[in-house]
Steps between C-alpha positions, in 0.01 A plus 500: 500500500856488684554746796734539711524686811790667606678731696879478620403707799393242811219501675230680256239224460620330151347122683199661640381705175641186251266215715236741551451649100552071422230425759240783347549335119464176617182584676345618145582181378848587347712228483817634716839414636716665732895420406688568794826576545599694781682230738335632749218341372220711665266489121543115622415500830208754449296304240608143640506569889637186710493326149818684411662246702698225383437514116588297289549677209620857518678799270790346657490171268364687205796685493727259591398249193604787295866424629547142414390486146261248538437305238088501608454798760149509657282738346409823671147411626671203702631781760151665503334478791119563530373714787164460718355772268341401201709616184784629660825256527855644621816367320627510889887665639701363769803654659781242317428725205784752625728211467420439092548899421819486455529148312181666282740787404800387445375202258288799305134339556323879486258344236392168687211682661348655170536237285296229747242772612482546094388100493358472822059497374199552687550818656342831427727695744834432633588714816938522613564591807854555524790540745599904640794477284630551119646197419434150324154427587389851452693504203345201408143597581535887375597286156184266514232761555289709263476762784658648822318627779656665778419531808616810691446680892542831497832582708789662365717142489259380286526765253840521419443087452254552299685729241769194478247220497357705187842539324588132556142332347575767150791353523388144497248642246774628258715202521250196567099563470419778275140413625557565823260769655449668795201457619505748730581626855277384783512723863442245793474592828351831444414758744305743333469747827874484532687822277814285393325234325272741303801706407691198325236372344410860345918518411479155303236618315640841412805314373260269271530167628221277490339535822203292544188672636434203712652517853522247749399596889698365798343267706529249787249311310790398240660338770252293656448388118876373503502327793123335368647396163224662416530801185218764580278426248480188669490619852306805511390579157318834644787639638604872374904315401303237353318709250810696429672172373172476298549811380848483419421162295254680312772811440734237397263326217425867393866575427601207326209539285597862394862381462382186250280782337847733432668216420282397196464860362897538506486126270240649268 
């Protein structure tokens, strides 16, 4: 299963809920990998810590190779790096990937990323965190995945990005991944005791857009699990944000079930 995680709106939590949902499958033994490529590289930094640091092998040279038309590129597992925690290995960003965008585009690569997650074996999930923007490597990621989720905080900014965000991944739908669903909408930061936040999310759900019932609290605890490296399932596995990730997981695995279910009945 290919996710990605995105939202062109900064600032809403796409790193923390990508490494987080990645950490809580590889803790039940799923096989999972985190491809990151925000150039901000906070996925990276998050699941590595200080072992972010001078890699070797980044998404900067996977993407590069695809450039030169090498006549035997590495393979995809060659930029994979594994993590401290057991299952979980991060495919890791670092900020030169602003300065391939624009080569990416221009020379038409939108398909690189598909085609070697497509090859790439030995994962059972494949999480994308992806850059605050719509261009190549969202592009690129929004045409990889099986499913979108988005994650969304509950101002009024936020919603008018979010009808746009929704537009463009139909679009990329229509035109590039007929398979492409949305997973569904997922509130971070929420206050429930605060009148604005309960009135969007009771407006997004009148309108009939997928919603999920799972909420995630704000916390200083998120923080301290930042600057720890540490996702909260691994730091404080008790904690009321860390059973809402749980929670969410769980949500997720329910909906792509029901969507595989729809799917079969509309081939039979």
């Amino acid at each position: 299963m290919k996710r990605v995680v995105f939202n062109q709106k900064g600032g809403v939590g796409k790193s923390t809920i990508t490494s987080n949902l990645a950490a809580i499958g590889a803790s039940r033994g799923r096989r999972t990998l985190v491809v990151d490529l925000d150039p901000q590289a906070n996925s990276t930094r998050y699941l590595l810590g200080d072992g972010a640091d001078g890699l070797a092998h980044t998404a900067v040279g996977f993407f590069d190779q695809m450039l030169s038309f090498k006549l035997r590129p590495q393979p995809t597992d060659a930029f994979i790096v594994e993590t401290m925690f057991e299952n979980l290995a991060v495919l890791p960003a670092d900020p030169a990937l602003e300065e391939l965008q624009a080569k990416l585009e221009q020379r038409y690569k939108i398909y690189k990323l598909r085609e070697a997650l497509d090859a790439l074996e030995g994962f059972d999930d494949i999480w994308i965190d992806t850059p605050p923007a719509m261009h190549f490597f969202t592009r690129s990621a929004l045409i990889a995945a099986d499913a979108c989720l988005i994650p969304f905080d509950c101002d009024e900014f936020a919603r008018r990005a979010l009808y746009s965000l929704l537009e463009n991944v139909a679009e990329i739908r229509a035109d590039h991944n007929a398979g492409l669903e949305v997973e569904g909408i997922v509130v971070n930061q929420y206050q429930p005791r605060a009148n604005l936040p309960q009135q969007v999310v009771a407006e997004l759900k009148e309108e009939g857009l997928p919603v999920l019932a799972t909420m995630l609290s704000s916390s200083v605890r998120i923080k301290e699990s930042h600057q720890h490296s540490l996702p909260m399932i691994h730091l404080d596995p008790r904690h009321k944000l860390s059973q809402e990730f749980v929670a969410l997981f769980d949500e997720l695995e329910a909906v792509r079930k029901a969507q595989q279910k729809a799917a079969n009945r509309k081939r039979a």
